[in-house]
PAMARFI-870813 format. One record per residue (C-alpha): x, y, z. Coordinates in pm, whole numbers, plus 32768, in hexadecimal, padded with zeros to 4 digits. Layout:
! residues N
XYZ
...
//
This chain:
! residues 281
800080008000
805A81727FB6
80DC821480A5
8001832C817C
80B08482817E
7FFC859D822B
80258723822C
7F67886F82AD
7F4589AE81F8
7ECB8AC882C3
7DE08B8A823F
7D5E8CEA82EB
7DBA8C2E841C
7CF68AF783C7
7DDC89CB83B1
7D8288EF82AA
7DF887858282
7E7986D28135
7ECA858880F1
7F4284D27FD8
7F9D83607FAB
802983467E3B
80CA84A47E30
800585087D04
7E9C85537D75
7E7086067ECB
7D2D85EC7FBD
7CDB874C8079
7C11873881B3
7AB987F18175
7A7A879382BE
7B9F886E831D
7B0589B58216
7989896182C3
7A0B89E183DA
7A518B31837E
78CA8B418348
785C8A7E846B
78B289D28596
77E188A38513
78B1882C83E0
77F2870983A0
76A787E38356
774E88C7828D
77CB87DA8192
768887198168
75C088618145
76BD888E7FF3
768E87237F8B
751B87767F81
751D885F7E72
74F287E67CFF
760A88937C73
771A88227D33
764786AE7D2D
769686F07BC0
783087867BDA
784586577C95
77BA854F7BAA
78AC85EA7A8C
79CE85D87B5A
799B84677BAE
795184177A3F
7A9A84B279D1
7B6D843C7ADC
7AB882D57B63
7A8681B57A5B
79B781027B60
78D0821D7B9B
778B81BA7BA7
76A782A17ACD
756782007AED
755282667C72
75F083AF7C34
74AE83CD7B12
73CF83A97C3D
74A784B67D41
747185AD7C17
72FE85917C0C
72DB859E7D55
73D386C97DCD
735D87F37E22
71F187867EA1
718087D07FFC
71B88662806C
72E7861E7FDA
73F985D980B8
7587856E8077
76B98544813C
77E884A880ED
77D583348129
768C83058095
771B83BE7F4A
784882D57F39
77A181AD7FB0
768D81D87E8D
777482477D68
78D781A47DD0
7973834C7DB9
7AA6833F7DDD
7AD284C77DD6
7A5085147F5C
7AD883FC8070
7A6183DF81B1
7B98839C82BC
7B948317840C
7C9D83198502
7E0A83FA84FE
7D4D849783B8
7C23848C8431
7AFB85778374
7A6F85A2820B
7B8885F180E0
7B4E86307F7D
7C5186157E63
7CD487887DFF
7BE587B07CFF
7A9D879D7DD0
7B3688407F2B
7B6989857E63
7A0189917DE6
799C89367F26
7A718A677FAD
79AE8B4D7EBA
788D8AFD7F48
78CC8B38809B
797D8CA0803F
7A258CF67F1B
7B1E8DEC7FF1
7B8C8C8C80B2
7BA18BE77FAA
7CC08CEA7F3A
7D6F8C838058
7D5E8B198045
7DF78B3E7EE4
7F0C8C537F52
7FA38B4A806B
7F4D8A2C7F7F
80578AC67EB5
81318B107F7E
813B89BC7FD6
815089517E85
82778A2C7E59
833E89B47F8F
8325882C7F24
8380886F7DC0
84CB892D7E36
850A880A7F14
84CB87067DF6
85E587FC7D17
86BF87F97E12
86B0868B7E0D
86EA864F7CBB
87CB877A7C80
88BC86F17D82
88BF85787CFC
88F986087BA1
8A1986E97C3A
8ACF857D7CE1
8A7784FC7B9F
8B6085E87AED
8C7D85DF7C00
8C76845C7BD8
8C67848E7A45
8DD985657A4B
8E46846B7B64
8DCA83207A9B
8E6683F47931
8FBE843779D9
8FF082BF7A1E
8F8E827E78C4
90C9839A7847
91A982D37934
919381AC78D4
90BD813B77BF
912E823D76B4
928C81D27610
933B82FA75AE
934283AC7455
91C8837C741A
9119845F7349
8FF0851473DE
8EEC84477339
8F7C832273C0
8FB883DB753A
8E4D84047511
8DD782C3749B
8E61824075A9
8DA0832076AB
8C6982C07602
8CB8815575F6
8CC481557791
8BB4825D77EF
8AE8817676FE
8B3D802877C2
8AA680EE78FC
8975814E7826
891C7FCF7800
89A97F47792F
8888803F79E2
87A2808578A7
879A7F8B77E6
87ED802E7692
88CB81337605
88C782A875EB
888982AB7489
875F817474CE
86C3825975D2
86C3838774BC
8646828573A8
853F822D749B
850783947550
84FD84667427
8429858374DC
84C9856C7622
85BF86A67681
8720864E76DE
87BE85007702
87A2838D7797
884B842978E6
8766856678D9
865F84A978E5
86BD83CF7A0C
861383AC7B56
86AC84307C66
86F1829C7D05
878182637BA6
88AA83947BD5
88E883347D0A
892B81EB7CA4
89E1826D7B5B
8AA683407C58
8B27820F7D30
8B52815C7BD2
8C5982347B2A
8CFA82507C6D
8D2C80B07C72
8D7B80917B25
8EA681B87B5F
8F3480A57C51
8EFE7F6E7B72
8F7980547A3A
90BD80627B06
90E77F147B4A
90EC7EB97A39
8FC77DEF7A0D
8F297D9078BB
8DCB7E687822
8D0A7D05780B
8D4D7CA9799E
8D0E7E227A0C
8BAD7E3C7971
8B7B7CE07A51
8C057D887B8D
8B407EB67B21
8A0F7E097AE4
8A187D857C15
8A5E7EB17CE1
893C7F737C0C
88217E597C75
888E7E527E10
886F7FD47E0D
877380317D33
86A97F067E2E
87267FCC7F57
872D81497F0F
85BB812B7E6F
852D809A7FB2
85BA81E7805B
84D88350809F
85CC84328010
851C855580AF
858E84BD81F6
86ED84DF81DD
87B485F0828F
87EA870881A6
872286B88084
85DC86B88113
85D887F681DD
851089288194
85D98A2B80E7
//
């Protein structure tokens, strides 16, 4: 299972939970916004889940976003909505219609969330000026993990590059007989940065291109940030092996091997958790 991450935005000092468990699509308490209407959350939000239009926004987001949706039941919601006796709360709307888009948690994250989408409509309706400041945190917060995520990456690529002059050096030293021309000097670069590029891709630089045609930049510009660490720790070995004196063919099996134990390790890792790379700027 997905891991559960949680965070708080604070809104015109309302604190408002988020969750999101595949990193992608993130779950806003409207419990959390109700309360800047009401000290009765619960009411609020099934007073707006009365109305016909939002029955409606609903219904559209779910068909969009939810291949099991069930439209039949949502049919009969829509007819009903908006009539005197009409009621709705959250369980019986994702009970009925198997919604995916509002989630009903119990426990540490305990209280009513709705995917992105649906907590900012719901915001609207409870005041447009709030809703402002939902978004203007929301941002914010945006903007804080996507400097941490570049800092990730940018750093990896950055040991990357070190490794790369370290890795090339050995390759000057003492694969390179002298008095080559520079086409040669360079075939030779290519032929080693390329045994890397299958020992942990798979393929070539120029079968990555052939296959990538729209993609910008190359195999290693491309790479995930486990992959460049790995890369990193790669051109690093092979600098040593280089210098022993040890044969291409037995270094991409040394290689190989190294690539599979730490691509198994450093993947099970929460990078954000490490000293120094996931602190706040």
């Amino acid at each position: 299972m997905p891991k559960t991450t949680k965070e708080v935005i604070h809104a015109n000092g309302i604190d408002i939970g988020i969750y999101t468990e595949d990193f992608l699509n993130e779950y806003i308490s409207i419990t959390d916004i109700a309360r800047y209407k009401s000290d009765n959350p619960t009411a609020v939000i099934q007073n707006w889940m009365r109305n016909r239009d939002v029955i409606e926004f609903l219904g559209l987001w779910e068909t969009l976003h939810n291949s099991n949706f069930k439209p039949i039941e949502f049919e009969g919601f829509k007819n009903q909505a908006g009539a005197n006796a009409f009621t709705m709360s959250p369980k019986k709307w994702i009970d009925s219609t198997d919604a995916i888009g509002i989630v009903s948690k119990a426990g540490r994250y305990g209280g009513t969330y709705a995917h992105s989408d649906i907590a900012f409509e719901f915001a609207s309706w409870i005041s447009p000026e709030f809703k402002l400041y939902i978004i203007k945190d929301y941002k914010r917060l945006k903007a804080e993990e996507n400097s941490r995520l570049s800092l990730n990456w940018n750093l990896n690529r950055e040991l990357s590059k070190i490794n790369y002059r370290i890795h090339t050096d050995a390759i000057k030293a003492n694969l390179i007989p002298p008095e080559l021309t520079p086409t040669q000097i360079s075939y030779t670069y290519a032929s080693e940065a390329d045994m890397l590029n299958v020992v942990l891709f798979g393929k070539t630089a120029k079968q990555w291109r052939d296959e990538s045609p729209d993609e910008v930049g190359n195999i290693r510009d491309n790479a995930t940030i486990y992959q460049l660490l790995v890369l990193a720790n790669m051109e690093s070995y092979n600098a040593i092996l280089i210098r022993q004196g040890i044969g291409q063919a037995e270094r991409m099996k040394l290689l190989h091997e190294l690539a599979v134990y730490q691509m198994s390790t450093i993947s099970s890792l929460d990078l954000k958790r490490l000293p120094g790379i996931g602190d706040t700027p």
